[in-house]
C-alpha positions as CSV (number, residue, x, y, z in Angstrom):
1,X,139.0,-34.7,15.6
2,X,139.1,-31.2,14.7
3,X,142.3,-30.7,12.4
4,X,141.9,-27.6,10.3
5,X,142.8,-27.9,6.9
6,X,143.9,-25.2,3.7
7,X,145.4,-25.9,0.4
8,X,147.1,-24.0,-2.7
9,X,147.8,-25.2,-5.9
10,X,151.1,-26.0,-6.6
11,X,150.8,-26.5,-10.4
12,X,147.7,-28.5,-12.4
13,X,146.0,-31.0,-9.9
14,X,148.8,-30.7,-7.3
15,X,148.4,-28.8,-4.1
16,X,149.9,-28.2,-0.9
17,X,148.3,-28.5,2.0
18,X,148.4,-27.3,5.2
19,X,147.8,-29.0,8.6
20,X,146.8,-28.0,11.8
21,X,145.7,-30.4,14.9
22,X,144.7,-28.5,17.9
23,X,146.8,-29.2,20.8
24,X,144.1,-31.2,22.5
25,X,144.6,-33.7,20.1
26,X,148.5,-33.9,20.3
27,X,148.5,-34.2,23.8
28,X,146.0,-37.2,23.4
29,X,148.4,-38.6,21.1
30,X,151.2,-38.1,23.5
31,X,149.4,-40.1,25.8
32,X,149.0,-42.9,23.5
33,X,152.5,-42.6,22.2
34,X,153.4,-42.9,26.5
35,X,151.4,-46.3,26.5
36,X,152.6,-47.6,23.3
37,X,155.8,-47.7,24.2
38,X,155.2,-48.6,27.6
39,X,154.2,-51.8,26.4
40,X,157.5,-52.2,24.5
41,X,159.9,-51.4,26.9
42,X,161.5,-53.4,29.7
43,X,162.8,-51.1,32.3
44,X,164.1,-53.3,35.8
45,X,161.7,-53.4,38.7
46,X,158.3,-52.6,36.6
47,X,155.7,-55.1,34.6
48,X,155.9,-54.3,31.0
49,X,152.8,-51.6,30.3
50,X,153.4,-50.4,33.8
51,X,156.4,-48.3,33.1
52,X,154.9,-44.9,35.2
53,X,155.3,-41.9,32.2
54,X,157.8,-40.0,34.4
55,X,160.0,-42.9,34.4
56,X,159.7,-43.1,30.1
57,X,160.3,-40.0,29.8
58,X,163.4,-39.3,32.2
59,X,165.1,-42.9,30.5
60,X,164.3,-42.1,27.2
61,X,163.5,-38.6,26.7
62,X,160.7,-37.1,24.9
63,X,162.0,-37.5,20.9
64,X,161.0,-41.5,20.3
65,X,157.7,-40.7,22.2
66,X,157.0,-37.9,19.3
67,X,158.6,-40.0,16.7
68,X,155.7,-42.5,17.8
69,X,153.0,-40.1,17.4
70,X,154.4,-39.3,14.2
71,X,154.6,-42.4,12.9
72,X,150.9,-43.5,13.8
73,X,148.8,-40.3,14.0
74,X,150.3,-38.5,10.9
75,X,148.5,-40.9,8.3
76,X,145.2,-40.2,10.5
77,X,146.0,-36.3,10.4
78,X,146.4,-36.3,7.1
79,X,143.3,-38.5,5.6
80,X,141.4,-36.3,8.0
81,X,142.6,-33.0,6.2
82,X,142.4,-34.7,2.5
83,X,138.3,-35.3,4.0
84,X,137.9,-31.6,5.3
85,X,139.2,-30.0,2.1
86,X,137.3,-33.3,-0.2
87,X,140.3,-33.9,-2.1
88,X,141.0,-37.2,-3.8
89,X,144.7,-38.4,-4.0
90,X,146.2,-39.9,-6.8
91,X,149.5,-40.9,-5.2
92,X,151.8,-40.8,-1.9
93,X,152.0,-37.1,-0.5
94,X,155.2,-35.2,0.0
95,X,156.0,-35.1,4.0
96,X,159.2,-33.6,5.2
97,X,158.2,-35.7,8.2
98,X,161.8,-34.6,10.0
99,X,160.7,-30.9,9.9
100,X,157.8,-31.2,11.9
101,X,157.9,-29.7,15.7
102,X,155.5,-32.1,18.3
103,X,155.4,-30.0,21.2
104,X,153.0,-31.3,24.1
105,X,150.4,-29.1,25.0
106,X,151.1,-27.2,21.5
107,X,149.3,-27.4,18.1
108,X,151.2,-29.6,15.2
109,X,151.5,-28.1,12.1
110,X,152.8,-30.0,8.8
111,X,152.7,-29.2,5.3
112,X,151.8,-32.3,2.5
113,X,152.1,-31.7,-1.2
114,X,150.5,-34.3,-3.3
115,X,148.8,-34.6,-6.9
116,X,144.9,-35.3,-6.7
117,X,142.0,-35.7,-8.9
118,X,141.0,-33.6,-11.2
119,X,137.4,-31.8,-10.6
120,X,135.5,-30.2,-12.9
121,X,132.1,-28.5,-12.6
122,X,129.2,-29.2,-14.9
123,X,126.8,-26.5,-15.3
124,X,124.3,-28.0,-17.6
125,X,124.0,-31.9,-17.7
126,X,120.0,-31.5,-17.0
127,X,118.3,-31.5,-20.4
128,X,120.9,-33.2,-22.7
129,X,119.4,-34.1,-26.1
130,X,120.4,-37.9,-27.5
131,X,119.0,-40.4,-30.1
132,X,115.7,-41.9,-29.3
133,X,116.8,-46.4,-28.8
134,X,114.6,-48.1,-31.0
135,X,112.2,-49.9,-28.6
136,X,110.3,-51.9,-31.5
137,X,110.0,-55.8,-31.5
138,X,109.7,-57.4,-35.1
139,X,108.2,-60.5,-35.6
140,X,111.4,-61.3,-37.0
141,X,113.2,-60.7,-33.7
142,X,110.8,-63.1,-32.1
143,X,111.1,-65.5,-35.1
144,X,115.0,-65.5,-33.9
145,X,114.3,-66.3,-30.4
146,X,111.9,-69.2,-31.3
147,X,114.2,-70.5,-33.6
148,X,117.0,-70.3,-31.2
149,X,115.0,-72.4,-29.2
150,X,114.2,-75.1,-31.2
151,X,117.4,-75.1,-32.0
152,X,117.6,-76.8,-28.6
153,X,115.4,-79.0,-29.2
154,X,116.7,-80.5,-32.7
155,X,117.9,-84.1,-33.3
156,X,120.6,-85.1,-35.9
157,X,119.3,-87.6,-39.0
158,X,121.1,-89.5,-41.0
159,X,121.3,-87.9,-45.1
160,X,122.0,-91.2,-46.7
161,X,123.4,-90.2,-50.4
162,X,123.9,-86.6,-49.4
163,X,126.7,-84.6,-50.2
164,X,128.3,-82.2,-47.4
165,X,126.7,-78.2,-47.5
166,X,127.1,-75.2,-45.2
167,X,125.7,-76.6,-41.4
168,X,125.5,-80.3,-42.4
169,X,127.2,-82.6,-40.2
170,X,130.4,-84.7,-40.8
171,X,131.2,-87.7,-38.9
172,X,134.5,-88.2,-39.2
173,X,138.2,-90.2,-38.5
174,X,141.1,-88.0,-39.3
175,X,144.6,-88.5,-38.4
176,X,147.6,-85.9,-38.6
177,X,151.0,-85.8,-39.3
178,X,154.1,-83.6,-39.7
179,X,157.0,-84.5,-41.3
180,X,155.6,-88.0,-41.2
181,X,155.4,-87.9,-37.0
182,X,152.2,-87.6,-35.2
183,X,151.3,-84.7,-33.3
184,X,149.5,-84.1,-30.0
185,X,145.9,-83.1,-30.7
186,X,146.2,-84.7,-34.6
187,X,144.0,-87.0,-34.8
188,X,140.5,-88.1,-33.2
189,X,137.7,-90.8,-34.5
190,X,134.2,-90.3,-34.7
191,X,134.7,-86.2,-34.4
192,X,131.5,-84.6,-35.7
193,X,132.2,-81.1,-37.4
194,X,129.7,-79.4,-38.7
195,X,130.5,-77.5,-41.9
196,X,131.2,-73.9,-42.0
197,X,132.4,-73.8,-38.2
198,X,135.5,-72.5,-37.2
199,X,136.6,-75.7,-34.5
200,X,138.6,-76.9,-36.2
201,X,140.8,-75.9,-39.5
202,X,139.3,-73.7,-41.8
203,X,141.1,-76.0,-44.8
204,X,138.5,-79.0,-43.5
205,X,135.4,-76.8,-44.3
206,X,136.5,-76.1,-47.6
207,X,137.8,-79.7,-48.6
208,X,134.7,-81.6,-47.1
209,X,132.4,-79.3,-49.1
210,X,130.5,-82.0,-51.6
211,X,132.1,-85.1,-50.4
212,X,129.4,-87.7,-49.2
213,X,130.0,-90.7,-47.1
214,X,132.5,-93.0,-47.8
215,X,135.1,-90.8,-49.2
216,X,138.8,-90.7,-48.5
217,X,140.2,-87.4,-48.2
218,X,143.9,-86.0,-47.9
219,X,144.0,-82.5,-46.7
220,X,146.6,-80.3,-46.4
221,X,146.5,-77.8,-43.7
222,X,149.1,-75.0,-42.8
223,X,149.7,-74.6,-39.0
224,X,149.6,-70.9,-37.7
225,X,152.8,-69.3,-37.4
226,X,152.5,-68.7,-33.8
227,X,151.0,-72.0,-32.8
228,X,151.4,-73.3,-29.5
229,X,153.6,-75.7,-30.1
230,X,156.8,-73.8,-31.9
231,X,158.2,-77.1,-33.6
232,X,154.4,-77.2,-35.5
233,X,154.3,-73.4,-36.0
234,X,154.1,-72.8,-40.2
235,X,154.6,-76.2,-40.8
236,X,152.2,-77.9,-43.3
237,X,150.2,-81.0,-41.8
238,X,149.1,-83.9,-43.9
239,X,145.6,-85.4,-42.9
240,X,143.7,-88.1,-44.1
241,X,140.2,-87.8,-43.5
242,X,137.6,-90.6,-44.1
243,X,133.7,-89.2,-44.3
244,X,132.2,-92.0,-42.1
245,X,128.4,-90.5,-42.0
246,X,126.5,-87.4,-43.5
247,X,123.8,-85.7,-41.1
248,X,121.5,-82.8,-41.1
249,X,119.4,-80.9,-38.4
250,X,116.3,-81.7,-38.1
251,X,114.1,-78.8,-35.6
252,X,111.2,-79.1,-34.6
253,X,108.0,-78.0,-35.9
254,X,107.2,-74.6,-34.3
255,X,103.4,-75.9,-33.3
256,X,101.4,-76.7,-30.1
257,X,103.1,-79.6,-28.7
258,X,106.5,-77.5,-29.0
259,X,105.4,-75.2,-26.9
260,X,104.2,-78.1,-24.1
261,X,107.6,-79.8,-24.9
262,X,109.7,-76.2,-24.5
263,X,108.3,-74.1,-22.3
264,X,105.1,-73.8,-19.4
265,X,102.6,-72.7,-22.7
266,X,100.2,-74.9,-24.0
267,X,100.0,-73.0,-27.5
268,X,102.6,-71.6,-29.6
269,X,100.6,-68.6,-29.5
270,X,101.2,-67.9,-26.1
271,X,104.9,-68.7,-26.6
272,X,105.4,-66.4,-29.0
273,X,103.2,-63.6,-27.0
274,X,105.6,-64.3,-24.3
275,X,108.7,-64.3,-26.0
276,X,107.5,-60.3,-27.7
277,X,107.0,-59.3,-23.8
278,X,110.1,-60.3,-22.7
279,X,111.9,-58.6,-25.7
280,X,109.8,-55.9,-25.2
281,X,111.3,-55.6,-21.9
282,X,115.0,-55.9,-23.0
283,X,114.5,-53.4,-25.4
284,X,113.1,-51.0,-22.9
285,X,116.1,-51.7,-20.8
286,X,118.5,-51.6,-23.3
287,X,116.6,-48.2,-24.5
288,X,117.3,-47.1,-20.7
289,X,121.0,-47.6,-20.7
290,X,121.6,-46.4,-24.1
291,X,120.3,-43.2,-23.3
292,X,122.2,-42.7,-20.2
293,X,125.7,-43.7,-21.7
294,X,125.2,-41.2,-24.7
295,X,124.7,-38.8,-22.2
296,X,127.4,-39.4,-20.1
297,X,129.5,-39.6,-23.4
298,X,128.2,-36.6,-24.8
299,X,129.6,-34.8,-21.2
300,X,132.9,-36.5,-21.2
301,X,134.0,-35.4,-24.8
302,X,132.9,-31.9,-23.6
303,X,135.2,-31.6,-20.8
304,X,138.4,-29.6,-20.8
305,X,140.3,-31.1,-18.3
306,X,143.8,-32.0,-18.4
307,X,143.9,-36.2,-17.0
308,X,147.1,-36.8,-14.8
309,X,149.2,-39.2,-16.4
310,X,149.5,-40.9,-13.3
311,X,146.2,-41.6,-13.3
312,X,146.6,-43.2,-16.9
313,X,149.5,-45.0,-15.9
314,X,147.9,-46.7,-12.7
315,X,145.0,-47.6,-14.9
316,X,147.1,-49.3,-17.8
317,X,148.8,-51.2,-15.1
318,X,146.0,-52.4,-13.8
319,X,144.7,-53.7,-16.8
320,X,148.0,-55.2,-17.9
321,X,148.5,-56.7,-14.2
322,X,144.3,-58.5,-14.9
323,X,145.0,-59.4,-18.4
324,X,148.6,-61.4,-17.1
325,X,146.7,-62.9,-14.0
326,X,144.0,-64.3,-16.0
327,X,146.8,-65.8,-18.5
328,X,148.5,-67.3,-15.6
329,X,146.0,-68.9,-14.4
330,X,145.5,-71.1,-18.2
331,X,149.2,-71.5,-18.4
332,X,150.0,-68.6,-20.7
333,X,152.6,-66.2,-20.4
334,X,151.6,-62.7,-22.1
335,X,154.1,-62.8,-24.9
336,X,153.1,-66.0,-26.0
337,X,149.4,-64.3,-25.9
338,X,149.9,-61.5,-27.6
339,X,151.8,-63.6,-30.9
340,X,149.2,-65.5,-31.1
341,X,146.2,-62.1,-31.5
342,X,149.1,-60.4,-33.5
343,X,149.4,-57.8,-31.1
344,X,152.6,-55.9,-30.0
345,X,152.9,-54.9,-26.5
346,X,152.9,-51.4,-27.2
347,X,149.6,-51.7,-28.9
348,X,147.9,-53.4,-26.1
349,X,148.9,-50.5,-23.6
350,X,148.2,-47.5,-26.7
351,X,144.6,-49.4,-26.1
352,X,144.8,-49.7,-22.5
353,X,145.9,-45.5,-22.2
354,X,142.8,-44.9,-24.9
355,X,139.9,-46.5,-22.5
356,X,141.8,-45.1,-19.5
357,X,141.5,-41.6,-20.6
358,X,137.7,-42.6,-21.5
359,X,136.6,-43.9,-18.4
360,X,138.4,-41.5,-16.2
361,X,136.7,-38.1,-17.8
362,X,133.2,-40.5,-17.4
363,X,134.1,-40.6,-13.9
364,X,134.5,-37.4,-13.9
365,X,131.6,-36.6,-14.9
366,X,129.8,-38.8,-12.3
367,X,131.5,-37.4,-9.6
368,X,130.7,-33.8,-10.8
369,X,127.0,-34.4,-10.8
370,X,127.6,-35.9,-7.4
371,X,128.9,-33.2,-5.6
372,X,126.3,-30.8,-7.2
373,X,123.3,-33.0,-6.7
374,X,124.6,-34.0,-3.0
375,X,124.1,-37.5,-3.8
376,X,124.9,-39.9,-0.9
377,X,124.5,-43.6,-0.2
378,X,123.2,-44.9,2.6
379,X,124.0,-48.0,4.8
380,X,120.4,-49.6,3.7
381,X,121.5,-48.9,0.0
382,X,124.7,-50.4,0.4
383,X,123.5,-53.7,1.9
384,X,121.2,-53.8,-1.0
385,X,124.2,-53.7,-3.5
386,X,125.8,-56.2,-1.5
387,X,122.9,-58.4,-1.7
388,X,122.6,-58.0,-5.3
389,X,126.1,-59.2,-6.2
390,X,126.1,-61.9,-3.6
391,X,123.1,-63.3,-5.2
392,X,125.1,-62.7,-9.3
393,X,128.1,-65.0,-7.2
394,X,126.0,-67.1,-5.7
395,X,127.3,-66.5,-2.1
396,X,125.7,-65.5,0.9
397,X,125.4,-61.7,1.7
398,X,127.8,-61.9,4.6
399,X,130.4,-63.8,2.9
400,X,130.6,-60.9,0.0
401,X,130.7,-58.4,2.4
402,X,133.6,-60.3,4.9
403,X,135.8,-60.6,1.2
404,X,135.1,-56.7,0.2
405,X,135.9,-55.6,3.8
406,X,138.9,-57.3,4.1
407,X,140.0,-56.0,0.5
408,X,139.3,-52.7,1.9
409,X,137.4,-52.1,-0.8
410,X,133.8,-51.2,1.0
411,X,133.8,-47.5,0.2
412,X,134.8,-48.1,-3.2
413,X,131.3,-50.1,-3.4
414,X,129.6,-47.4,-2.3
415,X,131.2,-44.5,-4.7
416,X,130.6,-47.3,-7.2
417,X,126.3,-46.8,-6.4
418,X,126.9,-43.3,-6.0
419,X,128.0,-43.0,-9.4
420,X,124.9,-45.3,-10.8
421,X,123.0,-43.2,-8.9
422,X,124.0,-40.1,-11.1
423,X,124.2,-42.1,-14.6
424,X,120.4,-42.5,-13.7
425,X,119.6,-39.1,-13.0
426,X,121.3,-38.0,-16.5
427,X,119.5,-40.4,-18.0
428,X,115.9,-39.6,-16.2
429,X,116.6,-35.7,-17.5
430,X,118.0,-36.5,-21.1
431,X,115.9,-35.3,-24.2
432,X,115.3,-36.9,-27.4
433,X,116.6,-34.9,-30.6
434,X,114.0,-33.2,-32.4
435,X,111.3,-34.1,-29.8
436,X,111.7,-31.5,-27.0
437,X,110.8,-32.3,-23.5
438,X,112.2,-35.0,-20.8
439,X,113.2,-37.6,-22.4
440,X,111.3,-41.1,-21.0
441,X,113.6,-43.6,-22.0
442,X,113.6,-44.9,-18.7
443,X,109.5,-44.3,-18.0
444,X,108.4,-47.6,-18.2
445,X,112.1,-48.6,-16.1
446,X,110.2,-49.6,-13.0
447,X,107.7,-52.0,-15.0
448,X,111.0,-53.3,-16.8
449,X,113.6,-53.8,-13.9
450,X,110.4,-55.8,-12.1
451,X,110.1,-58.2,-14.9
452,X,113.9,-58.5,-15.3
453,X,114.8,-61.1,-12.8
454,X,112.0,-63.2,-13.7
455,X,112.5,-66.4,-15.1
456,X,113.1,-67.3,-18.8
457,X,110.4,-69.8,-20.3
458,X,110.5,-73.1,-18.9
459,X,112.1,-75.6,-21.1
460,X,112.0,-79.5,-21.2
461,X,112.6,-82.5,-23.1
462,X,115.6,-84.0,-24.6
463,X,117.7,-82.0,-26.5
């Protein structure tokens, strides 16, 4: 299709434009408007479709066969022009659809006036200086990890005589009341808390402090003002506790037959050589990304672009329409949610409007180096994507790919590459402050992205 395409600016990010289709084309949709309707229209002593055109058009006239051609080639015109001219809509466009002319044989012209994205041009995003990510691993970093993971592997013991500390255990029966009534969720036997945690209330951790086994508490505990349950909200609960056992931890020794226990190692050597490589690897990762999002942020604050409150507004709707799904689906209704984090609704959409405006100028910014770098996605690449979050979903690639087509959201994947395609390349061109030169971040990304998927240390035994 050959539709010719101009625009003007109307006022900031709105423009008119202005259609053309050659006359080819409309009488190709007169045809099909003929055969559309053909199929519609019973006319006495002809099968439905087989209505001859001469017939149509002498019973009906030409206007509803050029009101069908508006009504399902306009869109088409008009996407067609929007690609032509590479504009990006933000909303519905303004079509005095009654004030356009079909002639057959003619060409159709129309005029749509419509708000669109913002563009801006970056002329130096090559060569951006940034903070050098630390990429060092400690031994106390790896000390963590170890720890972490025979932290999997400890057993509770039994501390006859001892009193309760910070991360002991307490075995104990405890039984709630308001007002004298029990309450739903009040009570519970053989509940093991340990001390200092915040599962259950915080008055516990500081009465159980020093008691030892055997002794009979009564706490006192204040229910939260915007509790669930609005006959318990800021009501005061009486429990009585009874300490029924004292534990500790007990972790393993970090030694050889850890390491055979824990992980495919036979020494705790190697275990710790491996855990330092696979930190070192997460480092170098983390390194890679934080240099390309302080780049991109370092181009987004720089722009001077005024950001369509439409655009602002779609965004903090989405968010709000996300965050009231996912509460659906536990039971919650929004107000209730947003009592109980102390939040008033026009603070969760100030927050909403303050990331919108962030991550619109990033995209921005993305798109900019797009368009100047001609960067493009192919089909291979897009398969590859598709792959890649099948596999993070667990589903198979042509399942993902059925659900995003029929969300008609398969472009959208791509512009989504696309754009990780030109975070990397600010990223691969950034300098380090002070240092001069490309920054390399990202040199050893390769090396790091092959060793990503691999798995974490094998693990056994009980925990």
């Amino acid at each position: 299709m050959a539709v010719k395409a101009e625009m003007e600016e109307v006022e900031k990010n709105k423009v008119r434009v202005k259609v053309e289709v050659p006359a080819e084309e409309i009488s190709r949709a007169v045809d099909g408007a003929f055969r559309a309707i053909a199929r519609e229209v019973f006319i006495p002593g002809f099968r439905k479709g087989k209505v001859p055109r001469r017939v149509l058009q002498a019973r009906l006239g030409m206007e509803p066969i050029y009101d069908e051609v508006k009504q399902s080639k306009l869109p088409e015109y008009y996407v067609e022009a929007l690609k032509n001219l590479d504009l990006e809509p933000i909303e519905e466009p303004e079509i005095d659809v009654e004030e356009i002319e079909i002639e057959d044989g003619k060409p159709l012209t129309f005029e749509a006036v419509v708000q669109v994205k913002p563009r801006v041009e970056l002329t130096a995003y090559k060569g951006v200086e940034v903070e050098r990510p630390d990429e060092e691993v400690t031994d106390e970093e790896v000390e963590r990890v170890l720890d972490s993971m025979r932290e999997r592997f400890a057993q509770l013991e039994v501390a006859s005589g001892k009193t309760l500390a910070e991360g002991d255990y307490a075995l104990i029966d405890f039984d709630g009341t308001v007002n004298n009534v029990a309450f739903e969720g009040g009570s519970a036997k053989d509940f093991m808390l340990e001390i200092g945690t915040e599962n259950i209330w915080p008055e516990f951790n500081q009465e159980l402090k020093g008691k030892r086994k055997g002794d009979i508490l009564d706490i006192k505990v204040k229910m939260p003002d915007h509790f669930p349950e609005e006959e318990l909200a800021g009501k005061i609960a009486s429990f009585k506790v009874i300490v029924k056992e004292v534990k500790v931890k007990k972790l393993p020794d970090a030694d050889d037959d850890f390491a055979r226990e824990a992980s495919r190692f036979d020494t705790i050597a190697e275990l710790r050589e491996d855990i330092r490589a696979r930190l070192s690897e997460s480092k170098k990762m983390q390194a890679r990304e934080s240099v390309r999002r302080q780049v991109l942020e370092k181009l987004a604050q720089g722009l001077e672009v005024d950001i369509p409150e439409k655009m602002v507004a779609d965004y903090v709707q989405q968010r709000r329409h996300e965050l009231e799904t996912r509460l659906a689906a536990r039971g919650i209704a929004l107000d209730s949610y947003l009592k109980a984090v102390e939040y008033t609704e026009q603070r969760m959409e100030d927050e909403f409007e303050e990331e919108a405006r962030r991550l619109i100028r990033n995209e921005l910014v993305l798109d900019a180096v797009i368009r100047a770098e001609g960067i493009e996605v192919g089909d291979e690449e897009l398969e590859e994507e598709i792959s890649r979050r099948a596999e993070m979903f667990a589903v198979k690639p042509e399942e993902f790919r059925r659900v995003v087509e029929e969300r008609g959201d398969l472009e959208e994947l791509r512009d989504g590459v696309r754009r990780e395609k030109a975070l990397k390349l600010l990223g691969d061109h950034a300098v380090f402050a002070g240092e001069g030169g490309e920054g390399k971040a990202a040199a050893a990304e390769e090396k790091a992205e092959e060793k990503a998927e691999e798995a974490p240390p094998e693990e056994g035994g009980q925990e």
